[in-house]
C-alpha positions in Angstrom: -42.3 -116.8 72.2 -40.4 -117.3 69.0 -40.0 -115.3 66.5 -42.0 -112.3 67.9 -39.2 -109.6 67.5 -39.1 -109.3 71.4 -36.6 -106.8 72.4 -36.6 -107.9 76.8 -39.3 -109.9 79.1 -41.5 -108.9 81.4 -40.0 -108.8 85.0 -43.2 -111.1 86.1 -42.1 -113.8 83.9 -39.9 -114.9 86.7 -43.1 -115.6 88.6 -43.5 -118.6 85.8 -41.2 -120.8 88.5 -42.6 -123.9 86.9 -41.3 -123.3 83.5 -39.1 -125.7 81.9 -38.7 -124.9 78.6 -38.5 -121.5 77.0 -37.6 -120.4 73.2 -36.7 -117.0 72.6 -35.0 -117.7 69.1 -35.8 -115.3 66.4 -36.1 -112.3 68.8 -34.5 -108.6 68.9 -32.7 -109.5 72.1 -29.4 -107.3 72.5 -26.3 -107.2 74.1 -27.0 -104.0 75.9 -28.3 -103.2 79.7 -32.1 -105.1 78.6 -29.9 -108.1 77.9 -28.8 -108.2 82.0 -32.1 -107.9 82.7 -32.8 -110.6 80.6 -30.5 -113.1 82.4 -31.9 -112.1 86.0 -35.2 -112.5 84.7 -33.6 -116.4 83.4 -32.1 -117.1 86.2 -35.4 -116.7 88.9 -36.8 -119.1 86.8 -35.8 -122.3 88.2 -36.9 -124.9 86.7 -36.1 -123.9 83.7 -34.1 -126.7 81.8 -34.5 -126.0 77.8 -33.5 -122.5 76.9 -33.2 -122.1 73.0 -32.0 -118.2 72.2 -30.3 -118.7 68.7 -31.0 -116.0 66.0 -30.8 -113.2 68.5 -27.9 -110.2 68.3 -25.8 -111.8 71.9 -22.7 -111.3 71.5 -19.7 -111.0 74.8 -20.7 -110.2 78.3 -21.6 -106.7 79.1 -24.1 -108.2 81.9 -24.1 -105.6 84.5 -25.5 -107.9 87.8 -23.4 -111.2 88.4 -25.6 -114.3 87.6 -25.0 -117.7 87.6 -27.7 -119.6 84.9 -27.0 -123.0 83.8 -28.9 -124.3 80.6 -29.3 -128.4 80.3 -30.1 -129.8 76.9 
């Protein structure tokens, strides 16, 4: 899913529960209210081990829900 100017993911995509690795780098993804829905969208995903989201415009934490999301390289 890189490079595809993505601005948020489906909800569904936490049904993917076997995903390990996702790339998201070279996206439109924002630190803004979608970005929070991004992470709890991340986070149901739990075997998710490889997250790559570089070249994307995150920047602080304005998250709204409290989620815990660990990423393993």
């Amino acid at each position: 899913m890189e490079s595809n100017d993505l601005k948020e993911l489906p909800p569904s995509m936490g049904n993917f529960v076997n995903l390990e690795e996702l790339n998201l780098s070279g996206n439109l993804f924002e630190s803004d209210i979608s970005a929070s829905n991004l992470w709890y969208t991340l986070a149901s995903i739990k075997k998710l081990k490889t997250l790559d989201l570089s070249r994307n415009i995150l920047r602080g934490n304005k998250a709204k829900k409290n989620i815990s999301f660990i990423c393993i390289y």
